[in-house]
Every structure is written in C-alpha cells, then in structure tokens.
N, C-alpha and C positions, 0 to 999 in steps of 0.2 A: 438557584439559577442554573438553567443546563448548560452541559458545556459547548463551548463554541471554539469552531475551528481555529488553528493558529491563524495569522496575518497572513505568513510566508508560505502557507498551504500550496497555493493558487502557481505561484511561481514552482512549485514542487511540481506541481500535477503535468502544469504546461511544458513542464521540460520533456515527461514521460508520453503525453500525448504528443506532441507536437502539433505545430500547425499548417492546416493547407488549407486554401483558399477555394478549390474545388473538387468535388466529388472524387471519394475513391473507391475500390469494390476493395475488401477485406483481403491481407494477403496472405493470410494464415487460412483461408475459406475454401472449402475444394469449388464452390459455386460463386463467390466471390459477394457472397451476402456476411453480412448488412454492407450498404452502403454508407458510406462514413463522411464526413466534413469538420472543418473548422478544429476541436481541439479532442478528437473521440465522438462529433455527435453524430446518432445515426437516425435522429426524429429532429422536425422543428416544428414545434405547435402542434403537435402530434402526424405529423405527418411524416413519414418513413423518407429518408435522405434517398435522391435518385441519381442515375448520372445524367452531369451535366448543369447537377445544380451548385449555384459558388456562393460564398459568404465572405462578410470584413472580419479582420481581427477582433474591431469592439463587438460586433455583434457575436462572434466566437467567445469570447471571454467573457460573455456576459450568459452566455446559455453554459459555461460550463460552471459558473458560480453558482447558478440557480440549479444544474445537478447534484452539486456539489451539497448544498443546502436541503435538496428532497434528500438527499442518501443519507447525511447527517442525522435528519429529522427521525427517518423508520433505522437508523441502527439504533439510533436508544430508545427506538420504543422495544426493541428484541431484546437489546442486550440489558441482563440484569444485575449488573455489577458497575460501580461506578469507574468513570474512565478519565484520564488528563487529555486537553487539546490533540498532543499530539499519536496519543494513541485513537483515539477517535479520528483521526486523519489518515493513520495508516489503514485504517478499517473503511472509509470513507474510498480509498484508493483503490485498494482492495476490490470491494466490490463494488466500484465503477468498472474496474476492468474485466473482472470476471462474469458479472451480473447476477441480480438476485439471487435468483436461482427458486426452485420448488420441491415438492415434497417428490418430483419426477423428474427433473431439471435440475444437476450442477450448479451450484453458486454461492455464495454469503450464506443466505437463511436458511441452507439442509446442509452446509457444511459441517465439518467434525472441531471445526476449530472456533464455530460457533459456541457448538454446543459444548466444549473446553472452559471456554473463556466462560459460559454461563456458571459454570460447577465451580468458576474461582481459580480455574487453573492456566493464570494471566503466563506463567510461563513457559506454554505451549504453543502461544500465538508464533514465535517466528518461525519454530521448527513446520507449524500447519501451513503457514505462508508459502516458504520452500515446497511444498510438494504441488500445488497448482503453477506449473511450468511448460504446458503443453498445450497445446493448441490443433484438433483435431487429429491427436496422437500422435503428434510429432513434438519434442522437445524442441524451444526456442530461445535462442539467447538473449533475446528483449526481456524475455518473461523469466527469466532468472535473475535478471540483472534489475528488474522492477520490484521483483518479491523480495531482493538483496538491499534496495533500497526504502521499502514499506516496512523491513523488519530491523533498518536504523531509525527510521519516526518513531517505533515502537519502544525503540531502546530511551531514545531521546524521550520519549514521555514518561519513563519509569517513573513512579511515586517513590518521591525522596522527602525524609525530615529529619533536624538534628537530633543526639541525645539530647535528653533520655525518653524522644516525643516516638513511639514506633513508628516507622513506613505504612501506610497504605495508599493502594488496598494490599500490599505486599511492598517486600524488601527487594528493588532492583538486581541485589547480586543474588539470591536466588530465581526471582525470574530466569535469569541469563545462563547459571549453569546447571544445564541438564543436558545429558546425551541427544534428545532430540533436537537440541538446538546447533547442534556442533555444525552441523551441514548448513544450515542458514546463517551462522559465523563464518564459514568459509566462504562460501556467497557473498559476503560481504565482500570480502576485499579483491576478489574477480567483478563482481559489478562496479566498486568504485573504480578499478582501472579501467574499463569500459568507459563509465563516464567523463575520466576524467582527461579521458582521448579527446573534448570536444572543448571547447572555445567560451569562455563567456563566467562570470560570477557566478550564475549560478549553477555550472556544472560543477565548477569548482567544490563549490559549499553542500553540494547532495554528495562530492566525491567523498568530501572530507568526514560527512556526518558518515555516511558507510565503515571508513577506514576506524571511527573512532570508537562505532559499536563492535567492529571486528575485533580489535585490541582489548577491548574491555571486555569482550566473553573471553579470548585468550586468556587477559591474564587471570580469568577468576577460574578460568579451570587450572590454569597451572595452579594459582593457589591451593584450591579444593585439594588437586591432586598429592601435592606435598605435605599438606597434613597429616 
C-alpha cells in the first residue's frame, strides 16, 4: 500500500498558507506574479488566478487537498526510498512551496536534497530544507520559520522500532545528528516562537512539534558529543 498523507496534514499546511478570500499579487515578487487565492492557489482549473477574482473557504480547501494529492502522487514516483506519512508530508510541503522545479528551474525534483535522500541519506533532509529560505534573493522570515517547521514533520516521521527489531529505513537518532543539521535544529525553536505568537490549537501543536524536534537534536548532540 503506498503511503498516505497524515489526517492532521491539511490543518499543518492551512496554518502556513493561510487563507484569503480574494486575489493577491505575490509579495516576495519584484512584479507581483503569480497571483495567489484561497490557501497558496495560483491556477483553478488550469486557469492562472487573476486580480480580482475571490473564492469560499470550502472551495479553498478542497483545491488544496487535491494539490496536496497531485504532489503526493509524483514525489513517490521520484523518490526511491521508502518514506512514513509524515515524512512524505514534509516533502509534500516542501515542494508545494517551492515548486517542482526543472532540470533549469529551482525546486523539489533538481534539488540536492532530492537527490540526498534518493542515495539514503534520510539525514540530510532538514539541514537541505534550511537552505531554501529566500525569495528572489532576499532572506524571509516565513520561509525559515516554514522550513523550521517541515523539518519537525520530518523528525516526527523518523522510522522507529523496538529491540531487538532494527529501525528503518534508518535509526532517527542518527538521522538527527549531524553538523548539517545543527542550523535546522536552531530553526526550530525560533520558528516555534514565531508560531507560537498566534492564537488557536493549532499554532499551538505546530509550536510544540518544532520545540520537541529542536530538544531532540540538542540533546543527541550533546550525547554524541560526550562520549
């Protein structure tokens, strides 16, 4: 069976998109393209969002499931390693935000964290997450505080089992400590304070899953390091 998205995905995603009701031009855009609606979409029915045009929440939530589901569908067809719910989510996230991308084109499938994770090297995804933080060469604090949160999904889906059954496709506590990832450990717990500036259960519960992958790479470096 392949894998499928967590439940709680959808209320993750919505927190980080947000929603509006009508048209907006990109504000990271020197030209103010794409135009945007509802929860991230910037097409309906293939039709490129314009200004001026408005949308319902259910009809929003119903076009981001269904991206949500296309994006799912082509990362396992790239990705050649097997993956839990929630790592598949953060990857899902991922390249919703960033976009496919091409063999000329920035995004998911010419990425280096792609092709990381194709080689097995599941440990390098948060530190690769942390470095797409910009937006037309400017650093943005959404976009740190979003990669800070895609790279607690990621923690949160570590493949765990008990003795004497080994971990895969890998053991969580080496995923987690590696120098590359120190910096998307730190990230952590400046994006949950970010988040958790806002009102509601679920900023609450994205705060917390942040804060809880932040501590857990802390304390496994400190372990490491004391040995």
């Amino acid at each position: 069976m392949a894998t499928q998205l967590p439940a709680d995905f959808a209320a993750f995603s919505k927190q980080w998109e947000g929603f509006r009701d009508k048209a907006y031009p990109d504000p990271g855009s020197r030209d103010g393209t794409p135009w945007t609606i509802g929860y991230g979409q910037t097409e309906i029915n293939g039709a490129p969002v314009k200004k001026g045009d408005t949308i319902s929440e259910a009809l929003a939530a119903s076009l981001l499931q269904q991206r949500h589901d296309r994006l799912a569908a082509r990362i396992l067809g790239v990705v050649k390693v097997p993956l839990s719910p929630y790592q598949l989510a953060a990857l899902v996230s991922f390249a919703d935000n960033v976009g496919w991308g091409s063999s000329s084109v920035p995004g998911f499938s010419s990425s280096t964290l792609l092709k990381k994770l194709n080689a097995g090297d599941y440990e390098a995804v948060p530190g690769q997450l942390a470095r797409w933080v910009n937006n037309d060469g400017s650093k943005m604090q959404g976009l740190v505080n979003r990669r800070a949160a895609e790279a607690g999904l990621w923690a949160k889906g570590a493949f765990v089992a008990s003795a004497p059954v080994s971990a895969k496709p890998g053991n969580p506590i080496k995923e987690l400590v590696t120098p590359e990832n120190l910096a998307a450990g730190g990230g952590l717990l400046g994006g949950a304070a970010a988040v958790a500036s806002g009102n509601g259960p679920v900023q609450y519960a994205i705060a917390a899953l942040m804060v809880v992958a932040a501590i857990t790479i802390a304390f496994l470096v400190i372990r490491k390091a004391s040995r």
